[in-house]
Structures are given as C-alpha cells and as structure tokens.
C-alpha positions as CSV (number, residue, x, y, z in Angstrom):
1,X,99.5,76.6,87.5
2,X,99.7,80.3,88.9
3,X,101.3,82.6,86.8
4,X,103.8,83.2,89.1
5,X,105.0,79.7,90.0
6,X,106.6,76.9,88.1
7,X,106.5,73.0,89.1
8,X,104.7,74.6,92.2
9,X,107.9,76.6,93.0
10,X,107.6,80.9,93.5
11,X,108.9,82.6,90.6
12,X,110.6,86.4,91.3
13,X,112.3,88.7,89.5
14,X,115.5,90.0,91.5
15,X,116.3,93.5,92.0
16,X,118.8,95.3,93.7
17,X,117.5,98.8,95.6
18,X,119.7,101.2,97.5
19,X,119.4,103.5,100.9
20,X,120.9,105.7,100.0
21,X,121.9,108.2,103.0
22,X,123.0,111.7,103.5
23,X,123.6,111.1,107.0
24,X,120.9,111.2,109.1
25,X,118.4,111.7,105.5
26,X,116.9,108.6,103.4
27,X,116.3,109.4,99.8
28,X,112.9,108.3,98.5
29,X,111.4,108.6,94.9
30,X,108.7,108.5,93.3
31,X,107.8,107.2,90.4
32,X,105.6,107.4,87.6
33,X,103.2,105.0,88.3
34,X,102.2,106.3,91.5
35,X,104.9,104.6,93.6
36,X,107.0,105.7,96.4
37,X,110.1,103.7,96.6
38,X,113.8,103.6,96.5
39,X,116.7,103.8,93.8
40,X,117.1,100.2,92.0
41,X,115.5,98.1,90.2
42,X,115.7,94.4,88.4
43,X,118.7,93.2,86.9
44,X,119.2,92.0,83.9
45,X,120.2,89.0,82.4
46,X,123.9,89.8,81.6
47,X,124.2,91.1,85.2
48,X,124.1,87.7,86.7
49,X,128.1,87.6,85.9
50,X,128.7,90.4,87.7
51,X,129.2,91.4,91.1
52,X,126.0,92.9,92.4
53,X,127.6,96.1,93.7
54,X,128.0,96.6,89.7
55,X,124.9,96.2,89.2
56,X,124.0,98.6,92.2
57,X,126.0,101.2,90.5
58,X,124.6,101.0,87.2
59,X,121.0,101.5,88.7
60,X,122.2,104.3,90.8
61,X,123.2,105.9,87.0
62,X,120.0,105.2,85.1
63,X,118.0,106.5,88.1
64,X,119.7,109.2,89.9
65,X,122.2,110.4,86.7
66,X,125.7,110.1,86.3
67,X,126.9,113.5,88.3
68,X,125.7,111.8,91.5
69,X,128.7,110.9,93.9
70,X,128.4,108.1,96.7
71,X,130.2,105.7,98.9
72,X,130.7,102.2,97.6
73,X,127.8,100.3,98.0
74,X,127.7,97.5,100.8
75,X,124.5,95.2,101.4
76,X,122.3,95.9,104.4
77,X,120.7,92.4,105.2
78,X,117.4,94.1,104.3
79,X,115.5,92.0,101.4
80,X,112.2,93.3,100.0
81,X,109.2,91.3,98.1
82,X,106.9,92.8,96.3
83,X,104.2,91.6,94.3
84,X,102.3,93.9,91.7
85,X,101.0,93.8,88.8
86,X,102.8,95.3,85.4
87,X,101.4,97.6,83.1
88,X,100.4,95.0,80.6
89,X,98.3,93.4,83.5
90,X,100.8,90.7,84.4
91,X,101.5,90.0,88.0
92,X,104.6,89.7,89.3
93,X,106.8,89.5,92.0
94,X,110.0,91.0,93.2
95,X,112.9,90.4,95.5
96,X,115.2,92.8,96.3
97,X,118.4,92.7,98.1
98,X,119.3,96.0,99.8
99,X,122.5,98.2,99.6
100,X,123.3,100.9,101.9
101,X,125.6,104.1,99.7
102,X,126.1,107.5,101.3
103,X,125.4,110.2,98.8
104,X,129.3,112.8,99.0
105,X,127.2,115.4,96.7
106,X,126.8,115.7,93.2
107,X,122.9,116.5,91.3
108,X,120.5,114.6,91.4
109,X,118.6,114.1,87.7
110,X,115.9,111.6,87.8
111,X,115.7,109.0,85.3
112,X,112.5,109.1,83.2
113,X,110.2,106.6,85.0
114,X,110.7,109.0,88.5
115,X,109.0,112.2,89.2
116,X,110.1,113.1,92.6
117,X,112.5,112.6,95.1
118,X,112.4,113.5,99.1
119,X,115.0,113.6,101.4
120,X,113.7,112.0,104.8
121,X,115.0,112.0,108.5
122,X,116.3,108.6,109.5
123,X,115.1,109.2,113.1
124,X,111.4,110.4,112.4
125,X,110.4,108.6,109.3
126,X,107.3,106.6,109.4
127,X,107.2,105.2,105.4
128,X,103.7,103.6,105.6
129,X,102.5,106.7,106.6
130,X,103.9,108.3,103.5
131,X,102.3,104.8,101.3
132,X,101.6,101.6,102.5
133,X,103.3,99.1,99.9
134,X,105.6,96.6,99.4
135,X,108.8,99.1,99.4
136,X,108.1,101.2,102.1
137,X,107.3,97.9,104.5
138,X,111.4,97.3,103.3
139,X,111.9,100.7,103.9
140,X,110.5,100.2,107.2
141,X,112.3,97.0,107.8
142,X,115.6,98.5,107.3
143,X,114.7,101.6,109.6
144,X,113.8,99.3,112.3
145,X,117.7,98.0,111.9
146,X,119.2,101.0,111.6
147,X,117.2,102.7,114.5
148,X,118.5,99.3,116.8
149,X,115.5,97.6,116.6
150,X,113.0,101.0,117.8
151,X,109.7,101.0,115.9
C-alpha cells in the first residue's frame, strides 16, 4: 500500500488558501522552507463543523496577524494539489480550496513559518517564473480565470 492511499483510494489533507487582492496586486509569501505560496493552510480537525469561511479567517490571523483588514472571504472555483514531502520525510498530499478576500488595509505581520511577502500585479504575473510548484501552478490557474481565460 502507498503511503498515501488507503484500500487503494488517494488520501489528502485539505487546506483552505486565500488570493488575497489589493486590487489589481496578489499577495504572495514565502515561507520558511523555501516555498513561495499563498495565505492558508490545512484545517484542523474541529474545523470540519465549521463553515470554511471560518476557517479562512482564522488562517488569514495566524499568517498575516490580527491588524489585517479584508473583505469577507468567498471561494474562487480554484482548487490546488500539492504533493510534498514533510519535514520528517513523510509524503503527502494536499488539496486546497481557494478563497478570493480583498485586503481594506491594516499591517501585515507574518506568522512564524513565513519570511517574506510580495505584492504582485494581477495583469503581469507569471508565478512559475517566480517557482515552479504545486502553488504557483494554482496560482496560475486562478490567474488564468481572473485574466478571462488569457495565458
């Protein structure tokens, strides 16, 4: 049996991630394992009960501080797989359901596993130029949407 299967079905974590926009800017971050990606992550167990936008917001806190202000989170129809492999050497995979938020002000304080953040133009972007993974392929899905279908 793969490690990331049971009875021969895919097994994923599920994580919620947000583009978040400043109107015509995309935040991206970067984090301290060498990853460029966006605000999220998984959820937890005792988020399951709750509505995902909940869930959304409290990942927008941990990762972006509480001072940040933003519009109320709606999903984008942009979902995300990733597969990696943890730091104690397991591999796993992701699926994340994307939320769109725009950022009305407030500061920014990254959340200890981030080191950097970058504002980005919606229009000009090109996020596997910037990394080729897993979340900038989503990132570049979800431009390809916004932009009206325009590579």
């Amino acid at each position: 049996m793969n490690e990331m299967e049971i009875n021969g079905k895919a097994v994923y974590f599920v994580a919620v991630k947000v583009f978040l926009r400043d109107k015509e800017k995309l935040l991206v971050i970067f984090d301290k394992w060498g990853v460029w990606e966006l605000p999220g992550g998984r959820i937890k167990p005792d988020d399951f009960q709750k509505p995902l936008v909940e869930t959304v917001s409290r990942k927008i806190r941990e990762e972006l501080g509480d001072g940040v202000r933003y519009s109320e989170p709606k999903p984008t129809g942009t979902f995300i797989q990733v597969s990696r492999t943890e730091e104690t050497g397991e591999n796993v995979r992701i699926f994340a359901i994307g939320f769109e938020a725009e950022y009305l002000g407030g500061e920014i304080d990254l959340g200890d596993h981030h080191e950097e953040l970058r504002w980005v133009d919606v229009g000009t972007f090109r996020p596997l130029e910037l990394q080729d993974n897993d979340w900038m392929r989503g990132v570049e899905d979800y431009l390809e949407q916004v932009r009206g279908g325009a590579k």
